[in-house]
C-alpha positions in Angstrom: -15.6 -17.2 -1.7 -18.3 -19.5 -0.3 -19.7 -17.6 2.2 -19.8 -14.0 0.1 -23.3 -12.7 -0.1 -23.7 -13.2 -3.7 -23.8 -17.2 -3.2 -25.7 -17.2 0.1 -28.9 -17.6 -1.2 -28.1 -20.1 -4.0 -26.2 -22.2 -1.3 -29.3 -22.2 1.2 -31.2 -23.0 -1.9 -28.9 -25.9 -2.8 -28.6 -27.1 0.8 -32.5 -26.9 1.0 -33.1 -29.1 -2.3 -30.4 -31.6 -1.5 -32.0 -32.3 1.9 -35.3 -33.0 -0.3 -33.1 -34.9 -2.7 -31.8 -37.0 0.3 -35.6 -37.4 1.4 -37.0 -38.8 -1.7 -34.1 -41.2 -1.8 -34.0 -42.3 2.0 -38.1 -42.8 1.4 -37.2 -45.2 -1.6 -34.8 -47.3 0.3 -36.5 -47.4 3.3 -33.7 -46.2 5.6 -33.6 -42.8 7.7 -32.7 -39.5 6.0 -31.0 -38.5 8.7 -27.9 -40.8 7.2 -28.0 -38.7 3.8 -28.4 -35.8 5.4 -25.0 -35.9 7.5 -23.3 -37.5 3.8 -24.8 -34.7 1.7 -23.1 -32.6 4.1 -19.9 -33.7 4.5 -19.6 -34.2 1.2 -20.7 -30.0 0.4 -18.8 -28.8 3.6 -15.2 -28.5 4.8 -14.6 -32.1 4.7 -15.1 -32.3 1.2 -15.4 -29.7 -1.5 -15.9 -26.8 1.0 -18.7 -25.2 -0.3 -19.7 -24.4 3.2 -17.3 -23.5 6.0 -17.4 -22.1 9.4 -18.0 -18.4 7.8 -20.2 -19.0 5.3 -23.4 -18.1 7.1 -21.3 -16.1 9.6 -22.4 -15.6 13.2 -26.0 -16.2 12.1 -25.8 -19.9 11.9 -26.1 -20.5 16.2 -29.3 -18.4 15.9 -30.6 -20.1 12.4 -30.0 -23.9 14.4 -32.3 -22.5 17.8 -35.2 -21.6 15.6 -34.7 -24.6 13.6 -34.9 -26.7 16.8 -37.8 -25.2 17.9 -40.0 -26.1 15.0 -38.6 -29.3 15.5 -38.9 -30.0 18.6 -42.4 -28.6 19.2 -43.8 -30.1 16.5 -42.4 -33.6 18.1 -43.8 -32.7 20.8 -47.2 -31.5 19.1 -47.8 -35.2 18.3 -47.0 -36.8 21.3 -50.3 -37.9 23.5 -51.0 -38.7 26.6 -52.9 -41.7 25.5 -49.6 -42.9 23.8 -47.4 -42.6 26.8 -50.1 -44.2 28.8 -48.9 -47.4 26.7 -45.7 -47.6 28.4 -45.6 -45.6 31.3 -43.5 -46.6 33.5 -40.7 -47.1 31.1 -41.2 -43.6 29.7 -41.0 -42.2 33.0 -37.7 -44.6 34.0 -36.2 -43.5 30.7 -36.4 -39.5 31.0 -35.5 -40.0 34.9 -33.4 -43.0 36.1 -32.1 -43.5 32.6 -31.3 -40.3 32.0 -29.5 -40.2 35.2 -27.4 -43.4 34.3 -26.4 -42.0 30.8 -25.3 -38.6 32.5 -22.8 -40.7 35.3 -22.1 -43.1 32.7 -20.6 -41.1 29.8 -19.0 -38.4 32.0 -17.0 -41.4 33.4 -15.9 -42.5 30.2 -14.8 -39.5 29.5 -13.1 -38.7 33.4 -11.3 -42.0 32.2 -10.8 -41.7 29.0 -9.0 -38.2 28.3 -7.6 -37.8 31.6 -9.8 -34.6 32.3 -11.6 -32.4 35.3 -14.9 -33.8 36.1 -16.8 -30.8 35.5 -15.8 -31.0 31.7 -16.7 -34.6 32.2 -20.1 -34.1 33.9 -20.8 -31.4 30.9 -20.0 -33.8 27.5 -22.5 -36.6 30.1 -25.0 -34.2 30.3 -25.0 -32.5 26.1 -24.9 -36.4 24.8 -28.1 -37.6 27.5 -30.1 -35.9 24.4 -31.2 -38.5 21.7 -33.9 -35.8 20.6 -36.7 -36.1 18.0 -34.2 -34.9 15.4 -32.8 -38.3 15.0 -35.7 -40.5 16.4 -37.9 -39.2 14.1 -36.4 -40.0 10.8 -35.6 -43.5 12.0 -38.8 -44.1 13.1 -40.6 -43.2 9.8 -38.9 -45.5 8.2 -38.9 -48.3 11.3 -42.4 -49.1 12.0 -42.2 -50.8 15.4 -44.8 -51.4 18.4 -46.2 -47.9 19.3 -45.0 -48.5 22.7 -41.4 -48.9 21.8 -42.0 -45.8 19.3 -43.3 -44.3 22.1 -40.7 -44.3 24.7 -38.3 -43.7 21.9 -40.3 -40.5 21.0 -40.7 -39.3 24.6 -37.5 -40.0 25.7 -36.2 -37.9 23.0 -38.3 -34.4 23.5 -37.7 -34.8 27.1 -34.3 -35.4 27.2 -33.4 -32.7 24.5 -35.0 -30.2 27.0 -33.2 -31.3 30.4 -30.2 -32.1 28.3 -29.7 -28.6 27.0 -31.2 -26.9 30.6 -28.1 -29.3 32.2 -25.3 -28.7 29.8 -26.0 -24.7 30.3 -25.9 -24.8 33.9 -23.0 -27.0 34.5 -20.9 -25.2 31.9 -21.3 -22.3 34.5 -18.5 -24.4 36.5 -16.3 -25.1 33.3 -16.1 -21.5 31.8 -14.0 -18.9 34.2 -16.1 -16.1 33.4 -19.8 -17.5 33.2 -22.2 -16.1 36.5 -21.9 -17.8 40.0 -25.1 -18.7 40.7 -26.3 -22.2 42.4 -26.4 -25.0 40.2 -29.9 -26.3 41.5 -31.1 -22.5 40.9 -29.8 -22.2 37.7 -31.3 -25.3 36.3 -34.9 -24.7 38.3 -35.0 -20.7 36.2 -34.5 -21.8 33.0 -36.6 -25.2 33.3 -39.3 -22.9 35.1 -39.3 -19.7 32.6 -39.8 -22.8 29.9 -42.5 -24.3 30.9 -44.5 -21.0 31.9 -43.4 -19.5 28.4 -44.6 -22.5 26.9 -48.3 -22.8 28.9 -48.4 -19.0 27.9 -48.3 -19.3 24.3 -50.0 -22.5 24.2 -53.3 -21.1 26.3 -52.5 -17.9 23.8 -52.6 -20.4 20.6 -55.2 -21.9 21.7 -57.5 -18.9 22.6 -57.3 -17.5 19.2 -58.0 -20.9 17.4 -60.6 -21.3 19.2 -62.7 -18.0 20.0 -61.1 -15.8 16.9 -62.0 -15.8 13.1 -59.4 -16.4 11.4 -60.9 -15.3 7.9 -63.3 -17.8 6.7 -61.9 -19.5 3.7 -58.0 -18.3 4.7 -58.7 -19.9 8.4 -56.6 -23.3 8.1 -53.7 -21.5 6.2 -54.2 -18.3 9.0 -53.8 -21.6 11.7 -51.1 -23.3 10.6 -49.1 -19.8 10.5 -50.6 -18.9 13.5 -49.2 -22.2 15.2 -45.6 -21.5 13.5 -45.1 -18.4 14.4 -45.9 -19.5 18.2 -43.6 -22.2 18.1 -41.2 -19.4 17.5 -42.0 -16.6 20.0 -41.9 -19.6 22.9 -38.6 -20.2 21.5 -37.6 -16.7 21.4 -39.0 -15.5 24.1 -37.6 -18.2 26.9 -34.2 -17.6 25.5 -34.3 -14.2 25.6 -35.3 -14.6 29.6 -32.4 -17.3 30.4 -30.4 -19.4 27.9 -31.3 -22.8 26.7 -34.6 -22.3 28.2 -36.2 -22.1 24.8 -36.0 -25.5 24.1 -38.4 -26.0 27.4 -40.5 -23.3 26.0 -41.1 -25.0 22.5 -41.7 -28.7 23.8 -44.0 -27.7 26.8 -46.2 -25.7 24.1 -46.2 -28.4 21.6 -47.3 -31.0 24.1 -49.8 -28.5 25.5 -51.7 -27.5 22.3 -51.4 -31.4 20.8 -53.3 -32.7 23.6 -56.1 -29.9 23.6 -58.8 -30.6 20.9 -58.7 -27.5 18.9 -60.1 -26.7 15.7 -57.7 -27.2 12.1 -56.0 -29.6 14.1 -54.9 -31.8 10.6 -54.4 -28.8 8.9 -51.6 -27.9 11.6 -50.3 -31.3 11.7 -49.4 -31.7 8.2 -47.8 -28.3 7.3 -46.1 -29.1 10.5 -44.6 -32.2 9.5 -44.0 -30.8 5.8 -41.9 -27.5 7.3 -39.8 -29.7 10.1 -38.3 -31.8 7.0 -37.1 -28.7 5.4 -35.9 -27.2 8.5 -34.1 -30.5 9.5 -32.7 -31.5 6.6 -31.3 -27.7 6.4 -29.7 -28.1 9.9 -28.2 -31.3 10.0 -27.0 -30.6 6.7 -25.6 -27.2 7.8 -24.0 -28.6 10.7 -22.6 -31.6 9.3 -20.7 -29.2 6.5 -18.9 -27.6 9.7 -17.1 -31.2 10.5 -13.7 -30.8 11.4 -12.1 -33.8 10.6 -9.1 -32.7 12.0 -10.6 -32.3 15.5 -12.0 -35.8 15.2 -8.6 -36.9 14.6 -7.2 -35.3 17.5 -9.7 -37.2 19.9 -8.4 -40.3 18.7 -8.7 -43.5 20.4 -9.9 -41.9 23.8 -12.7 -40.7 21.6 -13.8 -44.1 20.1 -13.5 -45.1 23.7 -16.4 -42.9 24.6 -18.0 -43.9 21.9 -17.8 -47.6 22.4 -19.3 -47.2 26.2 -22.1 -44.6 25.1 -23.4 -46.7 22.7 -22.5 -50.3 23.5 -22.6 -50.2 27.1 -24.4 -47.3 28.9 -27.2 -47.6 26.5 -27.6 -51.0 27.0 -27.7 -51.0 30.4 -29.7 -47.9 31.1 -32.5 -49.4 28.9 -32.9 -52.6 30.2 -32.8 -51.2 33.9 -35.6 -48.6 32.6 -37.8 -51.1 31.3 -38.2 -54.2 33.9 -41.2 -55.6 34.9 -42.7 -53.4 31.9 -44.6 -55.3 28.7 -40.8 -54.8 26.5 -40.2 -57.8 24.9 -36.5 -58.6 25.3 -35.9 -58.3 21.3 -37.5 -54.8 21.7 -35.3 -53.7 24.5 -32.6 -54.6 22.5 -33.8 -52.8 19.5 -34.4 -49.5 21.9 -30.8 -50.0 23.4 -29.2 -49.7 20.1 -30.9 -46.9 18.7 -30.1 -44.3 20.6 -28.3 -41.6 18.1 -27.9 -38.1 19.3 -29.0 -35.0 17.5 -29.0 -31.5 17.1 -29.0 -30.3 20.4 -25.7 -31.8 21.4 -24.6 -30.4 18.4 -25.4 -26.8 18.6 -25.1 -26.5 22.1 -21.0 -27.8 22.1 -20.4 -25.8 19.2 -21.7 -22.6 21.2 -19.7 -23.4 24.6 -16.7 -24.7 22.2 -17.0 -20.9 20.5 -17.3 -19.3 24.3 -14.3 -21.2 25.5 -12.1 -20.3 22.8 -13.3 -16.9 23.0 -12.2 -16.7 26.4 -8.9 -18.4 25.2 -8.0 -15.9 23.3 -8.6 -12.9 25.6 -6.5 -14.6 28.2 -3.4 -14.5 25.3 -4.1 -11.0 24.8 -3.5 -10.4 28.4 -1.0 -12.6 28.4 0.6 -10.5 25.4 0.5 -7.9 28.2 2.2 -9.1 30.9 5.1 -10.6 32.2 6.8 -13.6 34.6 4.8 -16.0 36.1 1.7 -14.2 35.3 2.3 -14.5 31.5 3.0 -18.0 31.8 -0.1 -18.8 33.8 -2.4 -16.6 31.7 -1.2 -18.8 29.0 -1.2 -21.8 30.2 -4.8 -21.3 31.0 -6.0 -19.9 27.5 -4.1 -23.6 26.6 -6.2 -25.7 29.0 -9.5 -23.9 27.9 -8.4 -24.7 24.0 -7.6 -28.0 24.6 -10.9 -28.2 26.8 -12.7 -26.5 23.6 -11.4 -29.4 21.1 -12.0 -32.5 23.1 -15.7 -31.2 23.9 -16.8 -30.6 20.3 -14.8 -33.4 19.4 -16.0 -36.1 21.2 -19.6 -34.8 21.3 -19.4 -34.4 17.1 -17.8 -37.9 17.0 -20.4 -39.2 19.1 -23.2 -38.0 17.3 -21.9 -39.2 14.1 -21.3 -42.2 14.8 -24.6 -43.0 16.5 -26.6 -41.4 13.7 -24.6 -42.7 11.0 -24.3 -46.7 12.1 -27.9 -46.9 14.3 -29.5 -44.8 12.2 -28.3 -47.2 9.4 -28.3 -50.3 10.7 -32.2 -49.5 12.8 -34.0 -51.4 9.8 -31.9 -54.1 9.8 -31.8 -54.6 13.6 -35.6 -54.3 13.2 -35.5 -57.3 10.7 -33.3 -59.3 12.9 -34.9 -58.7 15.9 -38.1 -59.0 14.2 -39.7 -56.3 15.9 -41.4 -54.7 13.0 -44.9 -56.1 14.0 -47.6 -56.9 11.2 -50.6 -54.7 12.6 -53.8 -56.2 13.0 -56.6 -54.0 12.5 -59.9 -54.0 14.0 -62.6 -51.3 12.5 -64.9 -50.7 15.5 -64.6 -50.1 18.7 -67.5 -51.4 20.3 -67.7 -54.0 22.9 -67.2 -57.2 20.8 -63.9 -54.9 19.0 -62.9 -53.9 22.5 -62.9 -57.9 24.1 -61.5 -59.0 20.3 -58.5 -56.4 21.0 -57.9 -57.6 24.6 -57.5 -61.2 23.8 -55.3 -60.4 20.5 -53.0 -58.4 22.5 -52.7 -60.5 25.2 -51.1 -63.1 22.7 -48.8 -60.0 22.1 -50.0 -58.7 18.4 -50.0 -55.5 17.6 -53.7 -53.8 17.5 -55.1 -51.1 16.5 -58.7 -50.6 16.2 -60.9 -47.9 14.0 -63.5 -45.8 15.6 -65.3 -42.6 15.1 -67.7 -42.1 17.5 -65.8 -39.7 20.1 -66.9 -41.2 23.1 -65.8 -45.0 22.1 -62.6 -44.1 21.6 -61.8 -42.2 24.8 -63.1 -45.5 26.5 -61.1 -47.7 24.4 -58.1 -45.2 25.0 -58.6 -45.3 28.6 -58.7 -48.7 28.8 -55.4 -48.5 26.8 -55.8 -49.7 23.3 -54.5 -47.9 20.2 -57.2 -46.2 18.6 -57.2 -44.4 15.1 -59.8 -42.0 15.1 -62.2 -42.2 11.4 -64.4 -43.7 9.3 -62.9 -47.3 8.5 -63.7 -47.1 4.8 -61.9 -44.1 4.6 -58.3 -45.2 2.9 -56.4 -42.5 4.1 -57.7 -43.3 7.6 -56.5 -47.3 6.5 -53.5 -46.5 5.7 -53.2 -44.2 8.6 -53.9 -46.9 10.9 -51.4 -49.8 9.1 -53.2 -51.4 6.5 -50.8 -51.4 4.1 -48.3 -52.9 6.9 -51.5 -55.1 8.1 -51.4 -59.0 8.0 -55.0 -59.1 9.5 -58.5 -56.5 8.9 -61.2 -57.2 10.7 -64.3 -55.9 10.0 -66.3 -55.9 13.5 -69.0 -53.4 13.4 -72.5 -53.3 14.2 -73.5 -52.3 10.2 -73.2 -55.0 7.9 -72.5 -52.3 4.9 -69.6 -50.8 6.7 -68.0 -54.2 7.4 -68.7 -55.2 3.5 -66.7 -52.1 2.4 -63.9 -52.7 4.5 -63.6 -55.7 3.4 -63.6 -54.8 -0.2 -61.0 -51.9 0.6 -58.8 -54.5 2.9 -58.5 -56.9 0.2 -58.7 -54.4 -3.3 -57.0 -51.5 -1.9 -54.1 -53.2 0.8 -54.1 -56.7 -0.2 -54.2 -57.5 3.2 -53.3 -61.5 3.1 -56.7 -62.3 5.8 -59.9 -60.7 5.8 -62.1 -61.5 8.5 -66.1 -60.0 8.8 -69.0 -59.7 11.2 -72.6 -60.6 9.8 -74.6 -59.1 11.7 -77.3 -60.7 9.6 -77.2 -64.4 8.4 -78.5 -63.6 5.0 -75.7 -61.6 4.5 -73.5 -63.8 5.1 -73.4 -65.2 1.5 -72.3 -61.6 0.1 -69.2 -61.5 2.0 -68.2 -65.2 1.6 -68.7 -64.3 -2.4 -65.7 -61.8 -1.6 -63.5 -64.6 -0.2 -63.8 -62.8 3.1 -63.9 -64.9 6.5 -67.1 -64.3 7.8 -68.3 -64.9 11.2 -71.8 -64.9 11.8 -73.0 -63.3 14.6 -76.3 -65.1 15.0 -74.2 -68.7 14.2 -71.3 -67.4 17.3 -74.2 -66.9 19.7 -75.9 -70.1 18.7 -72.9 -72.2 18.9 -71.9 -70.5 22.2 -75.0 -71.6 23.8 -74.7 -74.8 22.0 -71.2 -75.2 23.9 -72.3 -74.4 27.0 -75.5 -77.5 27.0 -73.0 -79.8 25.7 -69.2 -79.0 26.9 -69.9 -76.8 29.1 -66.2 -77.6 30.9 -64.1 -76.9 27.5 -66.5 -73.8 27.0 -65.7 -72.1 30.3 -61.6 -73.4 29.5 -62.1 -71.4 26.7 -64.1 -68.7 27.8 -60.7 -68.3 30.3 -58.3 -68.3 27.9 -55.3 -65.5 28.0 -55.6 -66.7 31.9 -55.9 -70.3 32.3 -55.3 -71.9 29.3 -54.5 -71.0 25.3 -54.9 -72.5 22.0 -52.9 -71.1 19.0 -51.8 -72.2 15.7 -48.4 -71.8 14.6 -46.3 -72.5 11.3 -43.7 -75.0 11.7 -40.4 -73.8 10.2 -38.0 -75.0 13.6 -35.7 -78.0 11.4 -35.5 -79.3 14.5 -39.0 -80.4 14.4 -39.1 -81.2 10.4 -39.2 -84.6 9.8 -40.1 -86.0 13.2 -43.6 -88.1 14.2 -45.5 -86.5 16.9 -44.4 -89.4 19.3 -41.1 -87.6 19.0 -42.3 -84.1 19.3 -44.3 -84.7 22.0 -41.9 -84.5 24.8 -40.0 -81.7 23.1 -43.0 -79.9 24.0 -43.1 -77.7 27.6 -45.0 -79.6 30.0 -49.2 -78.7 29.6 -49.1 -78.5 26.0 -50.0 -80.6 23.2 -50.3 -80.7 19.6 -54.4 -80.9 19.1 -54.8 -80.6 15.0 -51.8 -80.5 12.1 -53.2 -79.5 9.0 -50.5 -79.7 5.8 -48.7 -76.5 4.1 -51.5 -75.4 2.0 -54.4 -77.0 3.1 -57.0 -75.4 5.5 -58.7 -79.2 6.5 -57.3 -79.8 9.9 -57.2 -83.0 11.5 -56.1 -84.7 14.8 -53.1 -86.8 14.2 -51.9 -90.0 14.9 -48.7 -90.6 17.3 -47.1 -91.8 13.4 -48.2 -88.4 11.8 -44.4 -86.9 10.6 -44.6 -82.9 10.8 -43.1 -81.3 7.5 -42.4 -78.2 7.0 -44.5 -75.3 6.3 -47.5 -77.5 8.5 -49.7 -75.5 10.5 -49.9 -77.0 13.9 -52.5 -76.2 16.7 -50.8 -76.2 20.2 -53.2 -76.4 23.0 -52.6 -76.0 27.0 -51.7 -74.0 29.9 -50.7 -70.0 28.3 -47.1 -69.8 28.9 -46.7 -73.6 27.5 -48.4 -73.0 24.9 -46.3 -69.7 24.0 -43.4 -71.0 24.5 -44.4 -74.3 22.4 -44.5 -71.8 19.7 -41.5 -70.4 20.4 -40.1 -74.0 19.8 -42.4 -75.1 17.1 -42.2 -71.3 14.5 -38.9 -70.0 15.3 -36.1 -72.6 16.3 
């Protein structure tokens, strides 16, 4: 028998080494894990060889998902930063509130009018699938890399929701199950939201206390902090839950989010054993979880079911997203790419499976007093152990078929939508922060590339947070702080410090290490200027950029201050041509394909870096690089014409 003793810890052991099987194999492809996962186990559970059923781990699996989730969820919430959030703000906040709001009203009335039922079992299926949850987002993510403010709001909107989700689903299920307590709705959701957050602030001013003020065995002290920091995760978990249900999940993202964005010492120690543990434990979970399928109960939702998931995904999603993020920075190709990944996770999961357990429960004591009695009371006894049962299956059924079908195709097709959408930004990196990386950064990303710069100095990097860049914190000739920051996803290093040795060494790792395509350096003294040219490295002179700036101003002094202005008045950029629309033409006939305020200044051919102005004859092939210069939005949207067709 499966779930006998003497194959329990063999079967955890398999379970456990598939899920690092499915790892390796997602990491080579390049997709989520989260889509082996859920294969590995229907393949190992009921569906398919039965190796795990709903007995195998017996009533210990509920209790082995909760402290899963907790390690999960707070070590999402360990890594999220204030700083990050402060890169979309508003549409973080939109997406956990108003969003959140619309996905709740939205799917409970695709399910009001899908299956026919009461609204309260409506409003409680809205409120488990709100929860997208770091479970999901994460793997997709690792494998997606996308603007940091799209990963952002994802991230966010996941560790929120998965608390508020679960705090929701507990209290309204209060109105769906006969025998649960009678107290207010509003009250209900206020205790367990409040005993989380206090739990949480406990144990994270605990955690922190003794990482900070205690010894922790000098030599042992990084392994002593990285269990310390587990086993905290843990008691918040515990501990909430123990005061009122579902609170636990509060508990464990309020203390991640606490102690992540408190400097503290072992702080990478914490974050990588972190990161290493939460695979295991997910993998595990959704493996676990996906092995208790019931492909009958899918079946038995039927077409109502696909229904609901046809609105969650395709239409409530949508529409809660782009409502979320207006008048924010989104691109509209990156609210598209947020409004279909949106797969739900864990907490959906475990939570329906425990009110699906309750409400059978309560089922079957109904037919034993049913059993009982007699008349009309027998009849009604059963016919309400009947509506509970059937209230059981379309719960776990539509919320299982939900979340299998979102992880499954989003978390499948998010790479590919990336592609399409081409949201999957080439980083440009810029190694110091000073003030000439600082005013580099804020006139790359107002021409919308993604940026991250490299500093070390502590106090340069809260000012360039603050003033809301993306900052890696290291030594830019570190690799490991490189490839931490993108380089090996990089299309552009740029090496802008104030020591010409640094910026030599970045260069060399850029191009050596990365083979990052454009290298660019500042010489901060001419005679270097040789030694990085010998590299093939763009250099840029800083005593030359001051000379010819002055220069500039004695002689053209109107273009200078045009271009000292530009991000607000005008623009000049250079774009590949590869529209076919625009292949094969003369500039006389590009010309007034062009928006109004913008013209072609230079063309330089496919391969060659000598630029010239061209003649009204000059025909554009393709692969040409062309230099569009006028008013900003012209000349963004002339490259919008000109590059992409």
């Amino acid at each position: 028998m499966a779930g006998s003793s003497q194959l329990l810890i063999p079967l955890v052991a398999g379970i456990i080494g598939l899920g690092v099987l499915a790892q390796l194999l997602a990491a080579r492809l390049r997709v989520p894990s989260i889509i082996f996962y859920l294969l590995v186990g229907v393949l190992i559970g009921q569906p398919g060889l039965g190796l795990v059923t709903d007995t195998t781990f017996g009533g210990a699996l509920s209790a082995i998902v909760g402290l899963a989730v907790a390690i999960i969820v707070f070590e999402g919430a360990y890594h999220l930063r204030f700083e990050r959030i402060r890169e979309a703000p508003t549409a973080t906040f939109r997406l956990v509130t108003l969003g959140a709001a619309i996905a709740l009203v939205g799917t409970a009335t695709a399910v009001k009018f899908a299956f026919g039922v009461d609204w309260n079992l409506a409003v409680l299926i809205g409120a488990l699938l709100v929860a997208t949850g770091p479970t999901v987002i994460t793997p997709i993510l690792n494998v997606v890399p996308v603007r940091d403010r799209v990963a952002t709001a994802l991230e966010t909107e996941g560790i929120v929701n998965d608390v508020t989700a679960a705090i929701i689903a507990v209290v309204v299920f209060e109105t769906v199950n006969p025998v649960a307590s009678s107290e207010g709705l509003l009250q209900a959701f206020a205790l367990r939201l409040g005993t989380g957050l206090l739990v949480g602030l406990v144990l994270a001013g605990v955690l922190y206390y003794l990482l900070q003020y205690v010894d922790l065995s000098p030599g042992d002290a990084p392994r002593n902090a990285r269990l310390l920091v587990l086993a905290g995760a843990l008691v918040a978990y515990a501990a909430a839950n123990t005061i009122a249900t579902e609170a636990g999940v509060a508990a464990a993202a309020t203390a991640g989010i606490a102690l992540g964005n408190i400097d503290h010492p072992y702080e990478e120690d914490i974050e990588s054993f972190k990161g290493d543990i939460t695979l295991l434990v997910l993998s595990f979970v959704f493996i676990a979880l996906a092995a208790q399928l019931d492909l009958a109960a899918l079946m038995r939702v039927g077409i109502p079911g696909l229904v609901v998931v046809f609105a969650v995904a395709l239409v409530i999603r949508p529409f809660l997203v782009f409502v979320s993020t207006v008048g924010d920075r989104f691109t509209t190709n990156e609210k598209l790419f947020v409004s279909f990944v949106g797969p739900r996770g864990i907490i959906p999961a475990s939570v329906a499976t425990l009110f699906a357990v309750e409400l059978n429960n309560v089922a079957a004591e109904l037919r034993t007093e049913a059993a009982n009695a007699s008349g009309e009371e027998a009849t009604q006894l059963l016919a309400e152990a009947a509506a509970l049962s059937t209230q059981a299956e379309i719960l776990l059924g539509t919320v299982f078929l939900v979340i299998f079908a979102t992880a499954l195709f989003e978390g499948g097709l998010a790479r590919f939508l990336a592609e399409q959408l081409d949201v999957i930004p080439m980083r440009l990196i810029i190694v110091g922060g000073g003030k000439v990386g600082r005013a580099l950064a804020e006139r790359l990303e107002d021409r919308g590339e993604n940026v991250v710069i490299i500093e070390q100095d502590e106090q340069v990097v809260e000012r360039a947070r603050n003033e809301g860049y993306t900052v890696e914190i290291g030594d830019g000739t570190d690799t490991d702080v490189l490839r931490s920051a993108g380089a090996e996803n990089a299309k552009t290093v740029i090496a802008a410090t104030g020591d010409d040795d640094v910026n030599l060494l970045v260069s060399q790792l850029a191009s050596s290490k990365f083979g990052v395509d454009r290298v660019i350096a500042r010489a901060n003294n001419p005679d270097n200027v040789e030694a990085f040219e010998d590299l093939g490295v763009r250099t840029i002179s800083s005593a030359m950029a001051t000379a010819w700036a002055i220069d500039n101003q004695i002689e053209r002094p109107a273009i200078a201050h045009w271009m000292t202005d530009v991000g607000r008045v005008g623009d000049v950029q250079e774009v590949a041509v590869t529209n076919p629309d625009i292949v094969g033409k003369s500039i006389r006939e590009v010309g007034p394909m062009l928006p109004e305020a913008c013209l072609v200044a230079l063309v330089s051919g496919e391969g060659h870096d000598n630029a010239d102005v061209p003649t009204a004859d000059y025909v554009i092939q393709e692969g040409d690089m062309v230099t569009l210069l006028g008013r900003r939005d012209s000349v963004r949207d002339g490259m919008e014409l000109v590059g992409t067709g």
